[in-house]
N, CA, C and O of each residue as an XYZ file, in Angstrom:
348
protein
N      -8.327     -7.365    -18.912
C      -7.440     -6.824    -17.899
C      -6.072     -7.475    -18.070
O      -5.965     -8.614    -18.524
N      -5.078     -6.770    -17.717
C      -3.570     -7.128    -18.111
C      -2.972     -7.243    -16.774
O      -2.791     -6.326    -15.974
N      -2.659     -8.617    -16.622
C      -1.786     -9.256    -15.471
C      -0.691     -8.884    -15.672
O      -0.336     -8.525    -16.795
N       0.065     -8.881    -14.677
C       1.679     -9.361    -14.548
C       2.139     -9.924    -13.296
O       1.764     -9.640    -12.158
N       3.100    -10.851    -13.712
C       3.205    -11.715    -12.645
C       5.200    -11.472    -12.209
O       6.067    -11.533    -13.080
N       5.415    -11.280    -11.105
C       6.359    -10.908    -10.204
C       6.777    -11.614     -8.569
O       6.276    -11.318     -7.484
N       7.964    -12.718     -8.897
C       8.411    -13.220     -7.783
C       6.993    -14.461     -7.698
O       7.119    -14.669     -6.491
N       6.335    -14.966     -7.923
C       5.557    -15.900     -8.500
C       4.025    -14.625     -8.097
O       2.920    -15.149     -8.234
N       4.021    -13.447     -7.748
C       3.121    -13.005     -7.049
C       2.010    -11.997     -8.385
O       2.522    -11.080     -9.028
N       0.918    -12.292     -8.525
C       0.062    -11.614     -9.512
C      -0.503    -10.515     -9.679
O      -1.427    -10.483     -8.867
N      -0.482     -9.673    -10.215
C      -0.651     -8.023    -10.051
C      -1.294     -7.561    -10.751
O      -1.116     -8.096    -11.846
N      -2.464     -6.342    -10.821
C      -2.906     -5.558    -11.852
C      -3.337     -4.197    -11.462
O      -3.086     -3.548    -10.447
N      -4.230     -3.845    -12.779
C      -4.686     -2.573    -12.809
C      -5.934     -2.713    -12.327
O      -6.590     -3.338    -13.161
N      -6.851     -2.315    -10.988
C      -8.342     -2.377    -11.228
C      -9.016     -1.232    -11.636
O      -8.514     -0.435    -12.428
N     -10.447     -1.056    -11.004
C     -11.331      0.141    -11.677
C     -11.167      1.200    -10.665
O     -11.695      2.309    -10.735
N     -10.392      0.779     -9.712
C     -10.630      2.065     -8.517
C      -9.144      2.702     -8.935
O      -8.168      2.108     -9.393
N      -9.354      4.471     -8.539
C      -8.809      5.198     -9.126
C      -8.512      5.784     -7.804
O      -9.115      5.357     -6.819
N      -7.620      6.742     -7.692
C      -7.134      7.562     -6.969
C      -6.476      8.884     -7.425
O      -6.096      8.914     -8.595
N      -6.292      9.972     -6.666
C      -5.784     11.067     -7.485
C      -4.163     11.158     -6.684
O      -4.023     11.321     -5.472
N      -3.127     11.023     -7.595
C      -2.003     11.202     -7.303
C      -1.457     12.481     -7.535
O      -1.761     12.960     -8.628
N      -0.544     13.349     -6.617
C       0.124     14.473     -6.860
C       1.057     14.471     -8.086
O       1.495     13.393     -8.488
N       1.355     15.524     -8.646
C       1.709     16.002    -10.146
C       0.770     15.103    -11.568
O       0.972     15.313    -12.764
N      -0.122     14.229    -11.056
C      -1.042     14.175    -12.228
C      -2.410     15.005    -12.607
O      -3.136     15.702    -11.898
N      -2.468     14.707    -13.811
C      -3.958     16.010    -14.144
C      -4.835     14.792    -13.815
O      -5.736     15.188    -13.076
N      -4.938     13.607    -14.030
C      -6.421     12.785    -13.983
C      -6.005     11.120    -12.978
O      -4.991     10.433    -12.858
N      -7.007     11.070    -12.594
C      -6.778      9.795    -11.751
C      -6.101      8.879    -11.918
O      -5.885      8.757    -13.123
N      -5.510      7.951    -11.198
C      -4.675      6.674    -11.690
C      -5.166      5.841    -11.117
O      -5.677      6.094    -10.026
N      -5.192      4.383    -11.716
C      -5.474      3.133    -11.637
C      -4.714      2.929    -10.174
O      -3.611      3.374     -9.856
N      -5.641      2.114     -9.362
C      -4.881      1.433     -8.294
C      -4.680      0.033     -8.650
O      -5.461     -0.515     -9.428
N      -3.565     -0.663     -8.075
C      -3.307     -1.660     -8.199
C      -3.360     -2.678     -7.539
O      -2.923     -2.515     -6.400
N      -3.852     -4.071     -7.850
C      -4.071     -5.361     -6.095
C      -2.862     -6.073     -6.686
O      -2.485     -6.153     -7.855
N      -2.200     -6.723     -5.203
C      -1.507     -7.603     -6.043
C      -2.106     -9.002     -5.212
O      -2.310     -8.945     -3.999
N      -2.334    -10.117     -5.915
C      -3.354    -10.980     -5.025
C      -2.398    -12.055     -4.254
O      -1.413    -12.704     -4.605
N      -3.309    -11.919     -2.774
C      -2.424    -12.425     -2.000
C      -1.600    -11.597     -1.137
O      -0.850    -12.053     -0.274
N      -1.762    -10.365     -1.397
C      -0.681     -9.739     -0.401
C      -1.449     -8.111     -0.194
O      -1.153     -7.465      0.811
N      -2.224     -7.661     -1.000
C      -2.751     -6.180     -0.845
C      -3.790     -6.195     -1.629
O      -3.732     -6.651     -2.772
N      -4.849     -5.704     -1.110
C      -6.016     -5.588     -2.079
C      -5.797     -3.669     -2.446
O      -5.285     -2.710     -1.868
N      -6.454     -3.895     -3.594
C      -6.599     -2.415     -4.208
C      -6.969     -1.276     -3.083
O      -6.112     -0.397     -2.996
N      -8.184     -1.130     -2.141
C      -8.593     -0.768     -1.346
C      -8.086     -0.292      0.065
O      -8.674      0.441      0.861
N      -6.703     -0.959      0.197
C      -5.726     -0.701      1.478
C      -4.559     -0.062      0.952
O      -4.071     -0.279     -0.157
N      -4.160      0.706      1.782
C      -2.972      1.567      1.912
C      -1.862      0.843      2.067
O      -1.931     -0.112      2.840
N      -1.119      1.006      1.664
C      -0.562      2.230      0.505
C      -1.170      1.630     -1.070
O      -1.139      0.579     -1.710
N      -1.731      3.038     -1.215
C      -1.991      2.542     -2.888
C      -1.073      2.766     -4.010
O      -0.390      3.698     -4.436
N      -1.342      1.447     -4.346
C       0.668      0.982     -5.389
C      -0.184      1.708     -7.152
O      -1.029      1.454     -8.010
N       0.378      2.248     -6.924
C      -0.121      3.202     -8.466
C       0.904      3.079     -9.918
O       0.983      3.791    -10.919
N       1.440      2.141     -9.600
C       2.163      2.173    -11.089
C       3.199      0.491    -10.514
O       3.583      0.214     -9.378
N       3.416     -0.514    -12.127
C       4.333     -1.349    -11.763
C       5.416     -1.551    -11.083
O       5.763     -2.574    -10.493
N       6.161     -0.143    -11.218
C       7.573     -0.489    -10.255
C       6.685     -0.111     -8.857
O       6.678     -1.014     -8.020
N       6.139      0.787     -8.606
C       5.487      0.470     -7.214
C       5.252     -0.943     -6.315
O       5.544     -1.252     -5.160
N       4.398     -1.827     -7.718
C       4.230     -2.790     -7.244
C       5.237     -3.630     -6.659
O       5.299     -4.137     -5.539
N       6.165     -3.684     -7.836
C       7.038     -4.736     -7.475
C       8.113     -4.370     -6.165
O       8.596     -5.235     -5.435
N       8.317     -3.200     -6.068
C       8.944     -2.543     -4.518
C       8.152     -3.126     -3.827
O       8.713     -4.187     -3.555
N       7.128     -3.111     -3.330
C       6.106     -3.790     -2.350
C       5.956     -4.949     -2.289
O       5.612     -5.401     -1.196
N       6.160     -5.901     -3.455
C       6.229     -7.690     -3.800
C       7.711     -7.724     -2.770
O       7.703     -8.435     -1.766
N       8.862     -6.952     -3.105
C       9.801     -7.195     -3.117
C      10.362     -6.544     -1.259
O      11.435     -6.866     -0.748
N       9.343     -5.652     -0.603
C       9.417     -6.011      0.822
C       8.683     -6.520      1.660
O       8.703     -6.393      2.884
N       8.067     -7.065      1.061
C       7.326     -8.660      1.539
C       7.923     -9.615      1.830
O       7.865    -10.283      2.863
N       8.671     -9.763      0.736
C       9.053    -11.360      0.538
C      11.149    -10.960      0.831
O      11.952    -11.623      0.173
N      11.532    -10.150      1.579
C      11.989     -9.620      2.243
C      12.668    -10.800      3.833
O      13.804    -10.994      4.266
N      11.206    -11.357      4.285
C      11.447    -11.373      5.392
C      10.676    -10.522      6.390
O      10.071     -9.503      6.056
N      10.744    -11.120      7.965
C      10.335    -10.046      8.827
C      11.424     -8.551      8.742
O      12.597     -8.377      8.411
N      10.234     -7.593      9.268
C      11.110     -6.470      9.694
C      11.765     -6.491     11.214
O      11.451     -6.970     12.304
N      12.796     -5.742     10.701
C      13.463     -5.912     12.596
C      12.151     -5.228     13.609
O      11.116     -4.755     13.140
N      12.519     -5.319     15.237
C      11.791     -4.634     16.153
C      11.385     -3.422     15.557
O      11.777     -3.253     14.403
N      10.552     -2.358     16.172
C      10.611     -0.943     16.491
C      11.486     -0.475     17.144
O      11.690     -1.242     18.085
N      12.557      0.916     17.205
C      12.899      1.480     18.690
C      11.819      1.639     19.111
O      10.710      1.370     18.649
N      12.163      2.120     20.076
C      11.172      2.523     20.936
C      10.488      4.158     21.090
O       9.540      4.564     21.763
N      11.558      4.961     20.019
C      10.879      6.014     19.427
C      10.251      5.780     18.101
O       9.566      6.604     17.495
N      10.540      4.616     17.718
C       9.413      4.490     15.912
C       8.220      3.842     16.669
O       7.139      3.956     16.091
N       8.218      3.163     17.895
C       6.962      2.535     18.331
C       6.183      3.544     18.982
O       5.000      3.209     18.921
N       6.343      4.713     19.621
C       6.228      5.584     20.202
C       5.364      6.585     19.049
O       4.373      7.196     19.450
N       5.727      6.687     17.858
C       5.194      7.270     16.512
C       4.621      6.623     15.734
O       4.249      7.057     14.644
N       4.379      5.088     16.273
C       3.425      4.380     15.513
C       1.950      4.481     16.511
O       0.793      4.746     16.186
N       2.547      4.153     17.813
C       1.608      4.415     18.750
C       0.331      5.824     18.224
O      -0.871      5.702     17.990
N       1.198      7.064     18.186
C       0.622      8.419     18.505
C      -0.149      8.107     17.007
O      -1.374      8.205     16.945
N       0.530      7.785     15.995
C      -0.624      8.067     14.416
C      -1.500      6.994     14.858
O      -2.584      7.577     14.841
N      -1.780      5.598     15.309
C      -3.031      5.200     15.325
C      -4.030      5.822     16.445
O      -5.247      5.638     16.463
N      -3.180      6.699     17.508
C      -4.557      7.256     18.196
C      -4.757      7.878     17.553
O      -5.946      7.678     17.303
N      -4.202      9.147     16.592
C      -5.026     10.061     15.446
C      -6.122      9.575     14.814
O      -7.155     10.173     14.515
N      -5.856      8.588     14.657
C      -6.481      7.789     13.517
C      -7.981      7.278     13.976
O      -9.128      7.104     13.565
N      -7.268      7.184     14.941
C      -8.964      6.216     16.286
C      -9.272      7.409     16.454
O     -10.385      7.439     16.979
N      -8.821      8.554     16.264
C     -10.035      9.995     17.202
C     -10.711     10.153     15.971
O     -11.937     10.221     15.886
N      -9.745     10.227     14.793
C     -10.361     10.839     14.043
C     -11.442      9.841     12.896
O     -11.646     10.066     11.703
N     -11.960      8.793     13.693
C     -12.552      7.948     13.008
C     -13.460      7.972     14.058
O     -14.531      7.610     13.570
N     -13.615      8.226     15.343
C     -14.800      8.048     16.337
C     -15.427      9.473     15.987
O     -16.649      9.491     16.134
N     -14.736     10.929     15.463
C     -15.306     12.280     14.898
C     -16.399     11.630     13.648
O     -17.520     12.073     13.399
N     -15.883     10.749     13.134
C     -17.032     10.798     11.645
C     -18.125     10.302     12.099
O     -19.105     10.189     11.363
């Protein structure tokens, strides 16, 4: 398996695959360790992915929510809770 290492942070290719739009065949998901496992969203599907994601991490905090982005964070996790108490 082929590492790469970014901002001191370690990254690769694992065995779990995902199907990305405009490709014909699955793509490698990527962990970077320490900060995202392969398995959680958003799945970083290619190096510059990764390193965008190393690179708003280590960023810093994000500012507040308004109170209309909290309001739309609110409403997608009740989607999310209905539609996980349906399965």
């Amino acid at each position: 398996m082929k590492t790469y290492t970014y901002k001191g942070y370690t990254f690769y290719a694992t065995d779990t695959t995902t199907d990305k739009p405009g490709t014909a065949e699955p793509v490698p998901v990527y962990e970077v360790e320490g900060l995202k496992g392969a398995c959680s969203r958003p799945f970083l599907t290619t190096i510059a992915e990764c390193k965008e994601f190393i690179d708003e991490c280590t960023q810093g905090p994000l500012p507040p929510a308004t109170p209309e982005q909290q309001a739309d964070i609110d409403k997608a996790w009740d989607e999310t809770l209905d539609d996980m108490k349906k399965e």
